[in-house]
Each structure stands twice: as C-alpha cells, then as structure tokens.
C-alpha positions in Angstrom: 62.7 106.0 109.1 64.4 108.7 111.1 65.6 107.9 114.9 66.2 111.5 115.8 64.5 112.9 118.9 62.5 115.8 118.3 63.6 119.1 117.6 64.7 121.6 120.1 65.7 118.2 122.7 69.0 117.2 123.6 69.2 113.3 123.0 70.7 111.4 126.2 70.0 107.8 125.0 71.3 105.6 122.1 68.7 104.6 119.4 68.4 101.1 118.9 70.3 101.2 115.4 73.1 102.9 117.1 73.1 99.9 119.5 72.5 97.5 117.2 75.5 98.8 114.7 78.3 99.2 117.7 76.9 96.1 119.6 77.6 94.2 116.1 80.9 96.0 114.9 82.3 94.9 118.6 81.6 91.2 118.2 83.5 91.4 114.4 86.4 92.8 116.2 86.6 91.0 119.4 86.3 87.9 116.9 88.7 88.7 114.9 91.1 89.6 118.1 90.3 86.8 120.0 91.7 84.3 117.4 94.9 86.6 116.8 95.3 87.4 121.3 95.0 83.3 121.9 98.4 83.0 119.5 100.6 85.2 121.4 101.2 83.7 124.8 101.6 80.4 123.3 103.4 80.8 120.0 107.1 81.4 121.0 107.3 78.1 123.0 105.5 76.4 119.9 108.2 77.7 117.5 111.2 76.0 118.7 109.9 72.5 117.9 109.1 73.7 114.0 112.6 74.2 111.9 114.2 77.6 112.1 112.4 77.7 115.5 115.7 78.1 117.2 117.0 81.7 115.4 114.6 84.4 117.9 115.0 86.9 114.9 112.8 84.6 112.7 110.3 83.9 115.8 110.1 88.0 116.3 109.9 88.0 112.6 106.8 85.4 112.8 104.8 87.7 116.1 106.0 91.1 114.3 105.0 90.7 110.6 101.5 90.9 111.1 101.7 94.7 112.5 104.2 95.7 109.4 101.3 94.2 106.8 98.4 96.3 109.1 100.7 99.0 108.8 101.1 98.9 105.3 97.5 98.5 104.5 95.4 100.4 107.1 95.2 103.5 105.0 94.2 101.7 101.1 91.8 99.7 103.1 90.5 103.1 104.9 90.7 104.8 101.5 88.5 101.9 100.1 86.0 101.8 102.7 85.4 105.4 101.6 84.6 104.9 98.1 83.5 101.6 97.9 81.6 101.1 101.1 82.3 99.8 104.2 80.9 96.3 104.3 82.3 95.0 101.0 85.9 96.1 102.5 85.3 94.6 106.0 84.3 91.4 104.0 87.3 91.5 102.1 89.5 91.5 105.0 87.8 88.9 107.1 88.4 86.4 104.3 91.8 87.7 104.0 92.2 87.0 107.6 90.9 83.8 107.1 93.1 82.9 104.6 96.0 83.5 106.3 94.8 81.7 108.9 94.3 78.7 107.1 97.9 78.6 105.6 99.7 79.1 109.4 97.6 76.5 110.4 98.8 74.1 107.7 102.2 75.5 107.7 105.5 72.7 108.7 108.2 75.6 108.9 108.5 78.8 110.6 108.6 80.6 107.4 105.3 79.2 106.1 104.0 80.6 109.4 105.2 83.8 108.6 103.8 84.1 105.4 100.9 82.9 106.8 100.8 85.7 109.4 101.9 88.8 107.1 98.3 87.4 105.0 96.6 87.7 108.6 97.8 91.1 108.8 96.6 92.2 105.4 93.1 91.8 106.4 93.3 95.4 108.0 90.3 96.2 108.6 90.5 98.2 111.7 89.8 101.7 110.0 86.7 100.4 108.1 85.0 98.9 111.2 86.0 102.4 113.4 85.0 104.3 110.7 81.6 102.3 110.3 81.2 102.9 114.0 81.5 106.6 113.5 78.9 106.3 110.7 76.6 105.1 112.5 76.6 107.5 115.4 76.1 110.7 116.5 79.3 112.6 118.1 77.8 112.9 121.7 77.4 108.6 121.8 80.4 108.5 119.8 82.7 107.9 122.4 80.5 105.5 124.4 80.6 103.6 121.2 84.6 103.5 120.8 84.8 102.9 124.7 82.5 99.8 124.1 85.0 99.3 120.9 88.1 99.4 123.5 86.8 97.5 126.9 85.7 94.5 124.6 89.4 94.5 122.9 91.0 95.1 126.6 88.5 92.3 127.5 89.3 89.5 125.0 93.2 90.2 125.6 93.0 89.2 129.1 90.7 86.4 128.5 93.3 85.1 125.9 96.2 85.0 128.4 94.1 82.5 130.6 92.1 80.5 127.7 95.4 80.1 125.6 97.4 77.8 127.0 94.8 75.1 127.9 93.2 75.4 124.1 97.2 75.0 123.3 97.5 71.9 125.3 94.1 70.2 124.1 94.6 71.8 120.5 97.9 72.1 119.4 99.1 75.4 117.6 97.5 74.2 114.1 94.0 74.1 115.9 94.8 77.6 117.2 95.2 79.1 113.9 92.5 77.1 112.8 90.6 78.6 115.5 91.4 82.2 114.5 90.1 81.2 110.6 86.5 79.5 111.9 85.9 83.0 113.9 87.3 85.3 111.5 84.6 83.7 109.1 82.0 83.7 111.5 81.8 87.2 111.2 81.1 87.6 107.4 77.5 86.7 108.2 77.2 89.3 110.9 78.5 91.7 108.8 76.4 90.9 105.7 72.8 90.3 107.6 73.0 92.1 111.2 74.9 95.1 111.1 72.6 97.6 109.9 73.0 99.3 106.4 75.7 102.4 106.9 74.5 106.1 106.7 74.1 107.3 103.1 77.7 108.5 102.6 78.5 112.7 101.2 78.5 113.7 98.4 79.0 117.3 96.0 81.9 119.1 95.5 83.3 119.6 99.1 83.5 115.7 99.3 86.1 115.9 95.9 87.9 119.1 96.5 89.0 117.6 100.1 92.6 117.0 99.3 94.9 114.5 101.3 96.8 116.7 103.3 94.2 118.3 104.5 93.6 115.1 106.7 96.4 113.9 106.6 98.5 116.9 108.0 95.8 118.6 109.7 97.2 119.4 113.7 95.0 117.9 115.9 94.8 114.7 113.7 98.4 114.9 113.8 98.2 115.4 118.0 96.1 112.1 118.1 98.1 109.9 115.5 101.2 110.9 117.4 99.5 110.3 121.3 98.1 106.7 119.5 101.7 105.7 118.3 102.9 106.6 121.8 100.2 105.1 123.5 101.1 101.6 122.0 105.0 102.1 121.9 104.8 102.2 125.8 102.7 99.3 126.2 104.5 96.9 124.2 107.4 97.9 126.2 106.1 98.1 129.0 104.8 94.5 128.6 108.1 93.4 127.5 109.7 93.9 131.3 106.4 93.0 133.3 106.0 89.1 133.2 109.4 88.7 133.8 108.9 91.2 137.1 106.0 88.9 138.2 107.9 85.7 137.7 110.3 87.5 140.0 108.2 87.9 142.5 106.8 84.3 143.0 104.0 84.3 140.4 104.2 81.8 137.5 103.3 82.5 134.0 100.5 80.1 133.9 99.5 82.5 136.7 99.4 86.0 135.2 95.9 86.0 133.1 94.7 85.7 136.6 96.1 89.1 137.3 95.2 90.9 134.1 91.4 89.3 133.4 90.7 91.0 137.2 92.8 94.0 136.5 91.4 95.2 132.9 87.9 94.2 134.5 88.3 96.7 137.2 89.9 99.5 134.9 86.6 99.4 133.2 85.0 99.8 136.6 87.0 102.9 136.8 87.4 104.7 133.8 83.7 104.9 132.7 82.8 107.8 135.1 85.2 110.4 134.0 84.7 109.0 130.3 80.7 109.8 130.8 81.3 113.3 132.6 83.6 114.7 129.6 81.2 113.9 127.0 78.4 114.9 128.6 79.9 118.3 129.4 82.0 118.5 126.3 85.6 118.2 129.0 87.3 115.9 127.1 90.9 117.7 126.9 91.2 117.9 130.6 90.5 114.2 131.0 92.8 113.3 128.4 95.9 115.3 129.5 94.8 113.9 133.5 95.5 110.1 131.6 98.3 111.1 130.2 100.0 112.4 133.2 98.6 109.2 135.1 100.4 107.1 132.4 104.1 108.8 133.2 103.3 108.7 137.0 102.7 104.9 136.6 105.9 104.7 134.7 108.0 107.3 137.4 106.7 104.8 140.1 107.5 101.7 138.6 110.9 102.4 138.0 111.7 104.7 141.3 110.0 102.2 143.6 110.6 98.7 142.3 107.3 97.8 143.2 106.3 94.3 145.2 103.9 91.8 143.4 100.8 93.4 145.8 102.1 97.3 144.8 102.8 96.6 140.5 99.0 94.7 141.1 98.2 98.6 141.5 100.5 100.3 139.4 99.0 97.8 136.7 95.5 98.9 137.6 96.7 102.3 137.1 97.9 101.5 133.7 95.0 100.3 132.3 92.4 103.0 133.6 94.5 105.4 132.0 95.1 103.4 128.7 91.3 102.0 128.3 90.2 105.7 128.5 92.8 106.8 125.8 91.6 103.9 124.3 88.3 105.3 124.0 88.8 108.9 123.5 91.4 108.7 120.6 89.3 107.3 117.9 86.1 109.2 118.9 88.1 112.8 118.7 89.4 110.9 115.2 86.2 110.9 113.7 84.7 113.7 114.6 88.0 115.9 113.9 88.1 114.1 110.2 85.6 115.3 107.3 82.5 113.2 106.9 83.7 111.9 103.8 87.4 110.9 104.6 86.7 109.4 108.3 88.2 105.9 106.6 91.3 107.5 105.2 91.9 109.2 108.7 91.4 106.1 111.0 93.3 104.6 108.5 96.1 106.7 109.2 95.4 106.5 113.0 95.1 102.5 113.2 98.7 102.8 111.0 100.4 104.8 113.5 98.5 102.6 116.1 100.7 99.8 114.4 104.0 101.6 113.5 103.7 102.4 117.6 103.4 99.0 118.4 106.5 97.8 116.6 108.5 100.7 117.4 107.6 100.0 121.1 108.4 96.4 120.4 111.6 96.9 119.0 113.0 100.1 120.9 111.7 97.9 124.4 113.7 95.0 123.9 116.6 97.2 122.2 116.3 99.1 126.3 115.6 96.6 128.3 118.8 94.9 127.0 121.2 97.5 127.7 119.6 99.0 130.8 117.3 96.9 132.5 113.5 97.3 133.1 114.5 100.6 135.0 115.6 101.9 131.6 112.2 101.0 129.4 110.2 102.8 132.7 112.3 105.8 132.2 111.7 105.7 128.2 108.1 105.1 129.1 107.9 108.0 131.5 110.0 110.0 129.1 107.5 109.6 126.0 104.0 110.4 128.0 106.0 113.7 129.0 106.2 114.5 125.6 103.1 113.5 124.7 101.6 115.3 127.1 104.0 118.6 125.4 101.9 117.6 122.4 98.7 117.3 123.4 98.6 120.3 125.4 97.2 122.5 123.3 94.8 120.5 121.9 91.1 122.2 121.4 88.1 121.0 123.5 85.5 120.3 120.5 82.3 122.0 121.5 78.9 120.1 122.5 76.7 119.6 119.8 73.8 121.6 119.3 70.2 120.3 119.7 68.0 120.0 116.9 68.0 118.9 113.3 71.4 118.8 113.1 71.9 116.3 115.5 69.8 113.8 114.4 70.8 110.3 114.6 71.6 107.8 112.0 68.2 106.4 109.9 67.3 102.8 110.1 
C-alpha cells in the first residue's frame, strides 16, 4: 500500500513508515553507540591495572583500533548492503559487534582487549543503517531523518560521560563490555521484526553500467567526504585539549558530563530551526558554509581569548550547534547526491572518511598539542574549517523536489 499524498500536493508530514523506519534505525544505532561511548571515559584508567597497561602506545592502540577496522570495512559492508540487502548486513555486524564484545569482556591482557576491539570495529555497519534510512525516505524528510540519526548519537555521547563511571564502579570494565554485547544483541530483534521491509531496490541496466568511480570520484561526493573527515579530525582534537582546560579551571572530571549532557541538549534546541528552513526552502549550501564559518570562529576564539570556564561553556555551545547541524546535513546531501542503487557503497565511503578523520584528528591532536600547546590544535582547528570552507564553497544547492508522482513516499 502506497503512503504517497496525492498528486499535484507537496507532502509536509512524515508517513508513519517513514517514522517507524528512522524511529527504529535510531535506537539500533544509539544501542550500538551507547555500549561503545560508556568504554571511553573509563577505559584508560582501567588499562593500567591489566599487563601491558603501562606502555600508552598499546592503550591508544586498544581506543584507536576499532576506527582503523570501521575504516577498513565501511565500504564491503556498504557494497554488501547494496547487493545483498540491508538487514541481513546490519545483522551480520551486530553479531559481529557482539562478538567482539564478548571476547574484551573476557579478555586478562591488554592485547586480548585489543583484538577484542578491532572485532568490535568490524561490525561496521554505519553505511547500511544510513543508507536504509535513506531508503526509506523521501529527500525533503531526509534530513529530518539524519538530524534525528545525529541528535540521538550527540545524545547518548553525553549521556555516557555521566552514566560511565558509576556503571564502572558498580560493574567493573568486564561488565561494561559485557554491556556493549547484551545491547548490540538487543538490536537483532528490532532489526529482523520492527523495522519495516526496505523499498524494493533498482534495477536494469543503469543500475550495472554505474561504474565505481562514478561515485566514488564524483565532486560533490568528494566535497562532503572531505568536509566529514575534517569535521571529525577537529573534534577529536579539539577534545583532546578541552578536559584538561576544564580541569584547569576548577571543574573535576567526574564533573564534565554535567557540562556536555546540558550543552549537546541545548545545541539541539538551536540547530533545528535553521536545519527546518533550508529544507523546506531547498537553502541548504548557505547554512552549511554559515556552520562551517561558526566552527573556525569557535576555534579563532578559543585560542585568541583563552576563554574562562563560564566563556568555553559558550564556545562549547557554539561547537556543537554547528557540528550537530553538519551532522545532519552531510549524510542527507550523501544520499541524495549518490545513485539510488550505490547509496551503500557511497555512505560507505563517507562513514570511512568519517573514520580515517577521526584517527587522523586523534593522532595529528595529540602530535600538536605536544609541541605547541592547546593554542596550537585551535589554530590547526581554525586552519582546517578555512579550508573546508575553500572546498565547500562551490558546492551546488540541490533543487526542491517536485510534487507529484515522483515524490511519492516509500510503500508499507
């Protein structure tokens, strides 16, 4: 049975299977992330008391091997999705997810942790479920559906930093990963019985002449790939010199989730109107070159200001406004940019430079803020939204889709 509206009628609501189908997709993620967030604020203390705990490289080597896997594996798992379906691939990776779980739990040594978090990683499903999203939509809810995508991630990250360290305490680390394996199996069964059955996928000859490249190297996939991988390089730097600017300044680290749940909450708060206006009036570029300005202003004033605890409260609100609505924007101007029939193998290229960004900002962070201080990753930070926003510039608005039979919505 066809949801569309009728012909000739611009739709301004959701149907209920596009509800149902993002509303589902979320909690698979957010479960998914919630048992890998609650590890992070928690697992480099934990490490020193399990041998080889003492050499950092190892301990990086433990947090950092789950983005290389993702890396690695975004795009086959992308690719798969396309041919053989998205829920048997999403399956796949929860259990793989699991798995890995399961083994860090049980593991006596910091290298049986590691193993146990580079199998984590290779449950990389992130491309299937965006791309399953996409399915399931039509472009002008699109972005509503990644922005729901996005504030539920933003959400469970700050919800980590404050559950984590009492679920340590009561728990221990081998609960935690524990934890992360009950959730990641949790979701199987939403997967398999609530979400709805995917859109029936193309098919004919300009589904099998559509060569690689032309995804892959097509220039405004490449403008987003490249504004996602410098997206995430600046806020894993950024987050590299920040706690240790609060501690400065008289707050504890048992203290901070109490800044970031309130923050991300308000970002929300603040970032949906401008998000709603540019899809409704097909204004996205504006928007997005406006957040990525915001992002190098926030950077500018952190280092030329050296903010108090009250004033980096702001520029951290700042942050995340302009972040969460990238956030949103980027995958939603993913799918629709990618053929209908490669939208996997694209956010599978997206979600890997999504990861390569994250370790690179990991890496080339602490590499800065070694040699010249948290000034010197604000600069860098400042310094890559400038060219990002070189990049993005010419970007093309994508037009507002027409009314009528060809913008009917997904069938239940």
């Amino acid at each position: 049975m066809s949801l569309a509206p009728p012909a000739g009628t611009l739709p301004s609501r959701m149907t209920g299977t596009e509800i149902r189908a993002t509303a589902t997709l979320t909690v698979i993620a957010s479960l998914r992330l919630l048992g890998l967030f609650l590890i992070l604020p928690v697992f480099a203390v934990h490490a020193q008391q399990l041998p080889g705990g003492s050499n950092t490289t190892l301990v990086g080597l433990a947090l950092g091997i789950y983005a290389a896997t993702q890396a690695l594996l975004q795009i086959p798992f992308g690719v798969a999705s396309d041919r053989w379906g998205r829920k048997p691939v999403i399956v796949a990776g929860l259990l793989l997810f699991a798995l890995g779980s399961f083994v860090a739990a049980a593991a006596d040594s910091l290298w049986m942790t590691i193993v146990g978090r580079a199998l984590q990683g290779g449950g990389a499903i992130s491309a299937a479920v965006s791309a399953f999203i996409a399915d399931s939509t039509r472009d002008e809810h699109r972005t509503k559906a990644m922005a729901a995508l996005g504030m539920s991630i933003g959400l469970v990250f700050a919800l980590s930093l404050v559950a984590a360290p009492p679920l340590y305490a009561l728990i221990g680390m081998g609960g935690l990963f524990a934890l992360t394996g009950v959730l990641a199996l949790v979701g199987i069964p939403v997967v398999l019985w609530l979400v709805p059955p995917a859109p029936p996928r193309p098919t004919g000859l300009a589904a099998d002449r559509t060569h690689w490249r032309q995804v892959v190297l097509a220039p405004e996939l490449l403008r987003l790939n490249f504004g996602i991988l410098a997206l995430h390089a600046v806020q894993m730097a950024l987050f590299i010199v920040v706690p240790v600017m609060m501690i400065e300044r008289g707050l504890p680290l048992p203290q901070h989730g109490w800044v970031y749940l309130p923050v991300v909450f308000a970002s929300f708060l603040f970032m949906l109107p401008p998000l709603i206006a540019a899809e409704r009036r097909a204004r996205m570029r504006p928007v997005m070159l406006g957040s990525i300005a915001l992002l190098a202003l926030v950077h500018a004033g952190l280092g030329w200001f050296s903010p108090g605890l009250a004033l980096l409260v702001v520029w951290l609100l700042l942050f995340f406004t302009a972040f969460n609505l990238l956030e949103a924007c980027l995958p939603s101007l993913v799918s629709r940019r990618a053929p209908a029939h490669a939208k996997g193998l694209a956010l599978g290229v997206y979600n890997t430079t999504q990861a390569v960004g994250l370790f690179v900002g990991g890496a080339l962070g602490g590499l800065v803020a070694r040699h010249g201080g948290a000034g010197g990753v604000f600069l860098l930070g400042a310094l890559t939204m400038a060219a990002w926003l070189v990049v993005a510039w010419r970007m093309q608005e994508l037009p507002r889709r027409p009314a009528g039979p060809d913008a009917a919505a997904p069938s239940a």
